[in-house]
C-alpha positions as CSV (number, residue, x, y, z in Angstrom):
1,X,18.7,1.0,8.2
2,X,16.4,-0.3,5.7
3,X,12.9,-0.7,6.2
4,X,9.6,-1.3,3.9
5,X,6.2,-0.6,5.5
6,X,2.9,-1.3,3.5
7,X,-0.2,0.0,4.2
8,X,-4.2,0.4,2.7
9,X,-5.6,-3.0,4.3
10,X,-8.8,-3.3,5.3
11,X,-11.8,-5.0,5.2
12,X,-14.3,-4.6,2.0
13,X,-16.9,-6.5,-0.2
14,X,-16.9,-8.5,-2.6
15,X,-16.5,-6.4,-5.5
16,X,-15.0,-3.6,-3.8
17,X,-11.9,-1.8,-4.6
18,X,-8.1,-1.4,-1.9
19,X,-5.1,0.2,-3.1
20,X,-1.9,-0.9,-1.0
21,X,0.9,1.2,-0.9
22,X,4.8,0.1,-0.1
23,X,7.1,2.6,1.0
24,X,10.8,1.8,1.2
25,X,13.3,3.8,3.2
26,X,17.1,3.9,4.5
27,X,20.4,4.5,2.4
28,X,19.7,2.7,-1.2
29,X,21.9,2.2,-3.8
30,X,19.4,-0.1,-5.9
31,X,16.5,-2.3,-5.9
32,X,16.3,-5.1,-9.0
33,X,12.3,-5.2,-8.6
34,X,9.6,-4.3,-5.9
35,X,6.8,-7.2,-5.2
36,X,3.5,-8.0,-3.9
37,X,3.1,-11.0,-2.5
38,X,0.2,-12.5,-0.4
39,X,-0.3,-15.8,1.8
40,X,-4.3,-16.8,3.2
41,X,-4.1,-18.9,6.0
42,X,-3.5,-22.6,5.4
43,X,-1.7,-21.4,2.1
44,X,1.9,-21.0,0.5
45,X,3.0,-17.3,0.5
46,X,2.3,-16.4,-3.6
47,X,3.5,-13.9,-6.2
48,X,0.8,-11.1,-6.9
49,X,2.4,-8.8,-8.8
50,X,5.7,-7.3,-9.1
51,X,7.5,-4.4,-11.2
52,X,11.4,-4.3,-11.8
53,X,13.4,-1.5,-12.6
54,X,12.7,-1.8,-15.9
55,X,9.3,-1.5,-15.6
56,X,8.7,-5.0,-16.4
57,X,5.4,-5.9,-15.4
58,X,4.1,-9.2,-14.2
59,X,0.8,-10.4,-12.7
60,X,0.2,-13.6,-11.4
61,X,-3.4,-15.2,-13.4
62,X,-5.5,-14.8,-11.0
63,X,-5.6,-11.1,-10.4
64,X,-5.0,-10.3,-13.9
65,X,-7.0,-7.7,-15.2
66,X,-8.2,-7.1,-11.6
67,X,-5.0,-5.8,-10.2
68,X,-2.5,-2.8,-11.0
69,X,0.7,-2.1,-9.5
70,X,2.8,1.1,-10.3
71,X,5.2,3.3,-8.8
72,X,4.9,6.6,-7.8
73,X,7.6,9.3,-8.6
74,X,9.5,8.2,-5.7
75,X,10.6,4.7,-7.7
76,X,11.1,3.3,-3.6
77,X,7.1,3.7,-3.2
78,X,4.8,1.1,-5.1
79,X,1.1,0.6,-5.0
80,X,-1.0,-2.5,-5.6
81,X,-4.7,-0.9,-7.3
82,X,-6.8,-4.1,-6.4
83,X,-10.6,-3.8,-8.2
84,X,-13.3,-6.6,-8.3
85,X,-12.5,-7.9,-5.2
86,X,-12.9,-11.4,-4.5
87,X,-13.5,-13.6,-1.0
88,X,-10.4,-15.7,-2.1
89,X,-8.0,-12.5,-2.2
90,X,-8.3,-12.5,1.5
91,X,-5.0,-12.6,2.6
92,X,-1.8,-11.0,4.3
93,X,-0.4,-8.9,1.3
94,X,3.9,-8.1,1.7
95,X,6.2,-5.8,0.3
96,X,9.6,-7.4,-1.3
97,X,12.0,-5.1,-2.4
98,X,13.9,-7.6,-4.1
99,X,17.9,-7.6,-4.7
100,X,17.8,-4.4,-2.9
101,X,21.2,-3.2,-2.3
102,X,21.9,-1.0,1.1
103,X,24.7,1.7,0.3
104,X,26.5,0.6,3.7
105,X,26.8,-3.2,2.9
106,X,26.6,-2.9,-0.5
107,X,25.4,-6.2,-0.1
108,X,22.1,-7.6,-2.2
109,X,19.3,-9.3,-0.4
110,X,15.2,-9.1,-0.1
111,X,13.7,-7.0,2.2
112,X,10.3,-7.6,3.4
113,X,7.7,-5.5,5.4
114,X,5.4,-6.7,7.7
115,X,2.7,-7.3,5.8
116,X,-1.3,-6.0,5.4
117,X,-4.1,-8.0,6.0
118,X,-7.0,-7.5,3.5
119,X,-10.6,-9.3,4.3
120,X,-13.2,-9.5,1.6
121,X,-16.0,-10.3,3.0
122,X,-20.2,-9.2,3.0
């Protein structure tokens, strides 16, 4: 059984630093692209970031050059390095795993954790 579980929210200041990490577990055959998304109450969920097995990169405008995601060796664990915080990055942050394809079902759909709240606030 598949699952993804974020962690590394929290509450910080403005300015401060988080790094969220995104683990994904179970029987995998693939995963097209691992994504960051976040939704603030009130809001549309939105694109952060995301990184596909290529290693194509993309960040939505407002966190670039704020944000970094990357992988770690494990290519099923990706982080989200979030610097110069802002009051208007408060938000629920989730894990996709996008396209990911089970090796039971070989089937390809998204798979989405939880989510992580982050609060930047003084």
């Amino acid at each position: 059984q598949v699952q993804v579980v974020e962690s590394g929210g929290g509450l910080v200041q403005p300015g401060g630093s988080l790094r969220l990490s995104c683990a994904v577990s179970g029987s995998i055959h693939s995963i097209y692209a691992m994504e960051w998304h976040r939704q603030a109450p009130g809001k549309q969920r939105e694109l952060v970031a995301s990184i596909d097995s290529d290693n194509k990169i993309i960040y939505a405008e407002s966190v670039k050059g704020r944000f970094t995601i990357s992988r770690a060796n494990a290519r099923n664990t990706v982080y989200l390095q979030m610097n110069r915080l802002e009051p208007e990055d408060s938000a629920v942050y989730f894990c996709n795993a996008a396209h990911l394809v089970p090796t039971d079902t070989m089937l390809g759909s998204d798979y989405w954790g939880q989510g992580t709240q982050v609060t930047v606030s003084s």
